[in-house]
N, C-alpha and C positions, 0 to 999 in steps of 0.2 A: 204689817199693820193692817188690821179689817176692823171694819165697824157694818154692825146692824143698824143701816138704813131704813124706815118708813119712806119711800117718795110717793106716797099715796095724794099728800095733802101740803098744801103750801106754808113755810111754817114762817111765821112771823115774829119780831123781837122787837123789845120794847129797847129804851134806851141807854140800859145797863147790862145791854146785850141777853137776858133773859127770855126763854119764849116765852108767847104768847098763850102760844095753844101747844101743848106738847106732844099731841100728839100728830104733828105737823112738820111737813120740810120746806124749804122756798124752790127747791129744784124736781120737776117734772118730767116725767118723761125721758129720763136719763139712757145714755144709747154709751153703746161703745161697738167698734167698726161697725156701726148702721144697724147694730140691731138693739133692743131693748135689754141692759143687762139682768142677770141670775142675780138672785137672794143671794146666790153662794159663790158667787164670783169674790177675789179677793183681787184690792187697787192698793195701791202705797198713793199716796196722797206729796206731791211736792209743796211745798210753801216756802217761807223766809224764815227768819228765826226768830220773829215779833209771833207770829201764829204760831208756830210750835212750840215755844216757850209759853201759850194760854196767851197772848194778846189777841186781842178782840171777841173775848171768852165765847170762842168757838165748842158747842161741849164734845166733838168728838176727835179735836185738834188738841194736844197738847205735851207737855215736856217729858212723861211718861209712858207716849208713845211713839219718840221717834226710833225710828228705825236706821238711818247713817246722820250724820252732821260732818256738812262737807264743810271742809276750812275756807272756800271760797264763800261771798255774799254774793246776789244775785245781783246786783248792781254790775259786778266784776265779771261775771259771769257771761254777761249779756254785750258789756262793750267789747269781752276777748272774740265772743262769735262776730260781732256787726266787722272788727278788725279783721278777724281773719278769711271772712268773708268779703268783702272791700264794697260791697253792695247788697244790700237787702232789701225785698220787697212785703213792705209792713202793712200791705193790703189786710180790709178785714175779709174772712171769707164766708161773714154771714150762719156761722156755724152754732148760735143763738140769738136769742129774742128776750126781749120782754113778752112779759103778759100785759095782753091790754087791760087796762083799767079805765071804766067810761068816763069820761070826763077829768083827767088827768093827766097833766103836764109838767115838765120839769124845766126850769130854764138856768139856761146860764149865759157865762161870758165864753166870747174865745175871740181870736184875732179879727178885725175884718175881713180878710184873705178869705176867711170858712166858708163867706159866703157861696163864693164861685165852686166849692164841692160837694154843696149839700145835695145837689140830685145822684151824687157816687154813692151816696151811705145805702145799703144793702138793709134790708130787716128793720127801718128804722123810720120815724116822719119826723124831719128835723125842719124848723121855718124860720125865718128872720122873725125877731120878735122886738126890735128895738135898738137903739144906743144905748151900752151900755159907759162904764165907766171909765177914765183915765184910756181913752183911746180903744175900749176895745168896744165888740157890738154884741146883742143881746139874742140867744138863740132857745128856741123852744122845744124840749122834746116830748111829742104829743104823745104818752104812754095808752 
């Protein structure tokens, strides 16, 4: 499976999953083992079978071009490792980012608990931003 990437330009989609700007990607700066990939490099692309089958009309994602369909779901997939592993460390390793955007923030909910790991996040400025609802509290991610 290869596709003719542009990652020149950040591509953006409106809310019927359509771009914006076509001649545009949202991902930058794309490496693989640390260095900048080739035009002509060729990847296989793993996903689930909602994206390969065209959900989330991805246009270079779809049921035409897969290349194996394994009988497991990744759901299944991921509890047989955590099992046969009997411990795993689900550290993030910082290995992207956002882009900043000035004045831009996203907020949500999560556990109280969060509070006490928000100076662990790596690549990221996450802040208490309130109480949020039905016991959880309100955190800000300053983009």
């Amino acid at each position: 499976m290869t596709y003719q990437i542009d990652l020149s330009q950040p591509r953006k989609y409106d809310n019927d999953g359509k771009p914006i700007n076509e001649n545009s990607n949202r991902i930058q700066n794309l490496q693989f083992d640390g260095k900048p990939i080739d035009s002509a490099q060729k990847f296989v692309v793993v996903t689930n079978n909602y994206r390969a089958g065209g959900g989330g009309k991805f246009p270079e994602i779809a049921s035409d071009k897969v290349v194996f369909q394994a009988p497991d779901t990744n759901r299944d997939v991921i509890v047989r490792f955590i099992h046969d592993q009997g411990t795993i460390n689900p550290s993030a390793d910082g290995n992207w980012t956002f882009k900043p955007l000035a004045g831009t923030t996203a907020v949500f909910e999560s556990g109280p608990r969060a509070k006490q790991f928000l100076a662990d996040v790596k690549g990221a400025k996450i802040e208490e931003a309130g109480e949020g609802s039905d016991g959880f509290s309100k955190f800000r991610l300053v983009l």
